[in-house]
N, C-alpha and C positions, 0 to 999 in steps of 0.2 A: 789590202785589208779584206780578211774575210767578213762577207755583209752578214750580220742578224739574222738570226732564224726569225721567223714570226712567231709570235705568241701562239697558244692553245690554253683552250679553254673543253677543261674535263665535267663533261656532266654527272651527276648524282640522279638520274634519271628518277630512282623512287623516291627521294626526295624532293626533289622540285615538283615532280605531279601530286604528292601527296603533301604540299605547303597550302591547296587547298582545295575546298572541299566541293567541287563542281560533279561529283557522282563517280570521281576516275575508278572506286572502288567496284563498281558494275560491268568496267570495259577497261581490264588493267592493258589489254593491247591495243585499244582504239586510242586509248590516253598516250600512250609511248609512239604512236603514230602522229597524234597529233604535233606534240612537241617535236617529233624529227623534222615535219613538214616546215617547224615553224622555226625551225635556227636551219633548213635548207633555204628558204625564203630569205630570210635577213642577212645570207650572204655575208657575213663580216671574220671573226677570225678564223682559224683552225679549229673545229669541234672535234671532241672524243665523247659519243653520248653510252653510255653505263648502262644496260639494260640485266635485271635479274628477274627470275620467277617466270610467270604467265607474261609479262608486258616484253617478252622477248620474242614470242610471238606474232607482235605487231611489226617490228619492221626488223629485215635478215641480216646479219651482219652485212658490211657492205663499205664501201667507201670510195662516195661521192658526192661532188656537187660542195665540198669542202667541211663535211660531216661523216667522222668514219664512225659507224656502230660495231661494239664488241655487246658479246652477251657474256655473261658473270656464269660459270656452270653451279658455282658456290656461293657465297653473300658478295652482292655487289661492292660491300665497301672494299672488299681484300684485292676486287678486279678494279676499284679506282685508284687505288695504292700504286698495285702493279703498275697502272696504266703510268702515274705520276711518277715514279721512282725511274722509270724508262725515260720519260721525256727530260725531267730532270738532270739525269747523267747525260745527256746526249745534249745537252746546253739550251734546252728550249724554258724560254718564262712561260710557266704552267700556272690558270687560276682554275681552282677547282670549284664549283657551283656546288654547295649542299650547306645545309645547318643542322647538319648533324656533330653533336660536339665532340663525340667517340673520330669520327673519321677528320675532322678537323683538326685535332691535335695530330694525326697518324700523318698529314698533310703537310702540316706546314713544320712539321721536324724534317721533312724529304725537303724542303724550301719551295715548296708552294707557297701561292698567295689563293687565299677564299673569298667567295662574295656570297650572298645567301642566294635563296629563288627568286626573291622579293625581285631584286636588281635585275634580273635574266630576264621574268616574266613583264616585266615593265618596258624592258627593251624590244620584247617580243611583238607588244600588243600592236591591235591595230592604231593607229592616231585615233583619240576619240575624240569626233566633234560635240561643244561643250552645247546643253542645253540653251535655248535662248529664255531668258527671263523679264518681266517685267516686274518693278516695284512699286506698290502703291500703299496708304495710309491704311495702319488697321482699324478696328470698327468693333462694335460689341457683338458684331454678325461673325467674325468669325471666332466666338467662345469656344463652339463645339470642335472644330479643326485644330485650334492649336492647344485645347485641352487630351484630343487625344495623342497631338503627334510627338506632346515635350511626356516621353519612354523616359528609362532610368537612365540614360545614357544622357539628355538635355537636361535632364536635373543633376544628375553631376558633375558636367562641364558648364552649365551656364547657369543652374539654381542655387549654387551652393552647397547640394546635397540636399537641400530643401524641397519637399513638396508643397507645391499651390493647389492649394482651393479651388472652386472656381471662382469664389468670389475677387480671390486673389487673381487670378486670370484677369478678370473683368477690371479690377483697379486698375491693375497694367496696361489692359487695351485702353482702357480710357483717358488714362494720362500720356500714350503713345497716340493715340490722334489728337488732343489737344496740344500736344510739341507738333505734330505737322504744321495744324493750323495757326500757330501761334511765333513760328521757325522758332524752339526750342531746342538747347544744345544736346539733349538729352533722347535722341531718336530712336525707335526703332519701326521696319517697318514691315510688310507680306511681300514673300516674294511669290512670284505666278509663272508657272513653267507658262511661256506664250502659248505654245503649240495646244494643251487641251487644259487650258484655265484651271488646273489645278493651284492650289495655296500647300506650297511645299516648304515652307520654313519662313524664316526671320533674320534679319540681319540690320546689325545696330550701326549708328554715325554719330558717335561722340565729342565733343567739342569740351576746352575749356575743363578737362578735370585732372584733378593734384599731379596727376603724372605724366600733362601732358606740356611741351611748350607754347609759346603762341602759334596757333594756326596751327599746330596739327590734329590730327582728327583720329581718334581711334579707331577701329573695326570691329566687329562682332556677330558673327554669325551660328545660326542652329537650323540644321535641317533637319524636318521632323520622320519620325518614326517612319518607313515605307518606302521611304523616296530619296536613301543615301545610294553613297557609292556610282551616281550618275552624272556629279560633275556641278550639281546643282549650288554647293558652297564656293567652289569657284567663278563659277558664273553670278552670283548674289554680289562677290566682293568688288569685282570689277563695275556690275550696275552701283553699286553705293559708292566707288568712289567717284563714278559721272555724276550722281546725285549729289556727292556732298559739295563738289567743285561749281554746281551749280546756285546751291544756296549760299558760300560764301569762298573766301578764299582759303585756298589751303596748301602748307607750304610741305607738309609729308605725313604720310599716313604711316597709322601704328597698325599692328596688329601684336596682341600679347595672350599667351596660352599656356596652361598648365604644363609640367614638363616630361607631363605622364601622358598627355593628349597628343598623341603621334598625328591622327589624322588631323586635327586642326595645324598643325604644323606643316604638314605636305599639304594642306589647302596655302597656306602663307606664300610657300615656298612655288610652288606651279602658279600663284599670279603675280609671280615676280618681287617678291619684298624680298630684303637681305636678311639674313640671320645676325644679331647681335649677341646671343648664348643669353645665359641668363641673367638677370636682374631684377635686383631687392626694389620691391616697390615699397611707394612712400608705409602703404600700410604692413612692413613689414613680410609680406609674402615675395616667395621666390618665381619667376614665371619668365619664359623664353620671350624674347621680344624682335620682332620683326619688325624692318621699316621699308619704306618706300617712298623717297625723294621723287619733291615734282613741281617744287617750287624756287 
């Protein structure tokens, strides 16, 4: 029996650098360098990387180290077509990297399969180690901190769409450290990047409410304004659920999120809760639910 080709995997070179927005527009051949270095590095399938315009510049056609670069003389998508309509016929499973919707149909009628940048770029990165965090009770001291860091983006995933006062603010802080003091089901608390005592968000420990069963415990977190995209929500969920296991028992945690709230979703999901898709809560609303057995 003749053995399987191996997979390849075709890059859309300008569109994975331009999925975001890190300046590639200033150094269109440092950015096409970057990314060859960084699928030579990861070493994993057969790469074909797509380069058109000025970012062909950056690295020479070539092929080695299990990354071969072609340069596009005309629009890159026609040179990834090409590329895929070859490997194709020659019987190799080809996934093509790009989200572009125009070459994505052109793709997968040649029987490609797509993944976007998202997916590559994530494979790429380095491992990041996660912020270390402390939790402790809020206070009417930090008014000013979490009045400027709940942006439009904490009032729409956790206010309701609602803006708070500060007086509103203050109710909240104060009914949130009278549940510390008093072990009330209804918590939330500051979290503190350890390292330089900053007060970088909040994250709730709910007990006891209509959509929950006995002993499990909700989750709920907002990182404020300045201090996202560092890992800080997933490090929060994991300290609250040491904390909540501490103040009683707990037989699996919830975490539940808008179905429009991606990034709370991939916080759910990177601390390990399962996906259950969506579900009608008691009040009527539709919202992705997440769990995590542990009891």
């Amino acid at each position: 029996m003749r053995p399987t080709p191996p997979p390849v995997l075709v890059v859309d070179a300008a569109n994975v650098v331009g999925s975001r927005p890190d300046g590639w527009w200033r150094d269109r051949p440092g950015a096409a360098a970057r990314l060859h270095a960084a699928l030579v590095a990861a070493r994993s399938d057969e790469v074909v990387l797509v380069l058109e315009g000025r970012a062909r510049a950056g690295v020479p056609e070539d092929d080695r180290d299990g990354v071969r670069v072609v340069h596009a003389q005309g629009a890159g998508d026609d040179r990834v077509v090409e590329e895929v309509a070859a490997l194709v016929a020659a019987g190799r499973a080809t996934t093509v990297v790009t989200a572009d919707r125009g070459l994505v149909g052109r793709v997968v009628a040649l029987g490609a399969s797509v993944t976007g940048p998202r997916a590559l770029l994530d494979r790429l990165a380095p491992p990041r180690v996660p912020p270390a965090v402390r939790l402790r009770p809020l206070s009417e001291d930090d008014l000013r901190v979490h009045a400027a860091g709940c942006d439009a983006l904490v009032v729409r995933w956790s206010g309701g769409g609602q803006e708070s006062t500060d007086e509103d603010h203050l109710r909240w802080l104060r009914a949130n450290a009278r549940a510390w003091r008093e072990g009330g089901d209804l918590l939330d608390v500051a979290v503190e990047d350890v390292r330089s005592g900053e007060h970088v968000g909040v994250v709730g420990v709910q007990r006891h409410r209509p959509e929950l069963e006995p002993d499990d415990v909700n989750l709920t977190y907002a990182v404020y304004a300045g201090h996202r995209g560092r890992g800080y929500a997933t490090a929060a969920v994991s300290a609250a659920m040491a904390l909540a296991a501490q103040r009683a028992p707990v037989r699996r945690f919830v975490i539940r999120c808008d179905p429009e709230n991606r990034a709370s979703a991939e916080v759910a999901l990177r601390a390990g809760f399962e996906a259950l898709g969506p579900v009608t809560e008691p009040d009527g609303s539709t919202l992705l639910r997440f769990v995590l057995d542990v009891g």
